[in-house]
C-alpha positions as CSV (number, residue, x, y, z in Angstrom):
1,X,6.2,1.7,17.4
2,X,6.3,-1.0,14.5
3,X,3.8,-0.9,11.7
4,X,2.9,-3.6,9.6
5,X,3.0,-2.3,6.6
6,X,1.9,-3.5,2.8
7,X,1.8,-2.2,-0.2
8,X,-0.2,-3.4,-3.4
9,X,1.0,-2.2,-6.4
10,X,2.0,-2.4,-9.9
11,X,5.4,-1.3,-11.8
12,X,3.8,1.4,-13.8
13,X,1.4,2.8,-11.2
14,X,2.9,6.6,-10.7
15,X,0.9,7.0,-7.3
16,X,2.5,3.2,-6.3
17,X,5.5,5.0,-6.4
18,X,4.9,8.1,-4.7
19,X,3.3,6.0,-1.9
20,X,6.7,3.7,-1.5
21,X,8.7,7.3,-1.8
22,X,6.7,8.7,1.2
23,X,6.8,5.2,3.2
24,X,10.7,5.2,2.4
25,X,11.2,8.7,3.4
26,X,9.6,8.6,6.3
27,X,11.8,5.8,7.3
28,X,9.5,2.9,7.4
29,X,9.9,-0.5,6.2
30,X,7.4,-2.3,4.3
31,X,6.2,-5.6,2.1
32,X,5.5,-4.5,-1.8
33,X,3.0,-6.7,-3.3
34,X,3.3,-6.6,-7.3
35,X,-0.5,-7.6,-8.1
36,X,0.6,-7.6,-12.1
37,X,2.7,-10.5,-11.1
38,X,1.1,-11.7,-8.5
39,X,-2.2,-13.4,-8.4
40,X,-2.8,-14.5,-4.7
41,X,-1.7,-10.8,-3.9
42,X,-4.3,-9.4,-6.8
43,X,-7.1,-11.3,-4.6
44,X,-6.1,-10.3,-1.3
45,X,-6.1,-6.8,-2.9
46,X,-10.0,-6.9,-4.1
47,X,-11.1,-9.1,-0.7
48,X,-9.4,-6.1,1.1
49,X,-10.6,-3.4,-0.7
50,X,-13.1,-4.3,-2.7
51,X,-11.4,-3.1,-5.5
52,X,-9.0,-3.8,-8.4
53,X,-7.0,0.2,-8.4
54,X,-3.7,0.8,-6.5
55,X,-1.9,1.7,-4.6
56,X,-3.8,0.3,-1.6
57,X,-2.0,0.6,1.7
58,X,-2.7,-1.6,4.2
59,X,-1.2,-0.7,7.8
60,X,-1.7,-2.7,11.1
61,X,-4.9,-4.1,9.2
62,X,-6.2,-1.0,8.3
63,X,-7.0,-0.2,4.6
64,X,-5.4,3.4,2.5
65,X,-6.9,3.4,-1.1
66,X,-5.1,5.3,-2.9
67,X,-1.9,7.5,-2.0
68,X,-3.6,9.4,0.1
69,X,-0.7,11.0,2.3
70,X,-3.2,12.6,5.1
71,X,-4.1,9.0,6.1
72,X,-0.8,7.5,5.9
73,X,0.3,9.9,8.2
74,X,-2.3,9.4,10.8
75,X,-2.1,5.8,10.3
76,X,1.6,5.5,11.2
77,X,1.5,8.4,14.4
């Protein structure tokens, strides 16, 4: 099954990178939103979440805040 699959983050965020790691490992492909760069993405992020910390994960329109691995992985069964 396909998962659509997006990733807010920023360069220096450690968890943003251990969340694109686990996605990458796990063999899935995905869109990486920088929000430091990007302002339309920086909004979706807080309309989404309701907040301005990443990584948020957003799969099949369901929101991860956070790199929480536990959720990725029942997201994407």
């Amino acid at each position: 099954m396909s998962h659509k699959i997006v990733v807010y983050s920023t360069p220096t965020c450690p968890y943003c990178h251990m969340a694109k790691d686990f996605l990458t490992k796990k063999g899935f492909t995905f869109e990486d939103k920088n929000v430091a760069l990007d302002e339309a993405a920086a909004n979706d992020l807080v309309e989404k979440s309701g907040q301005m910390g990443v990584p948020v994960i957003e799969i099949d329109d369901q929101i991860v805040i956070g790199f929480d691995q536990v959720a990725l992985e029942d997201l994407l069964k």
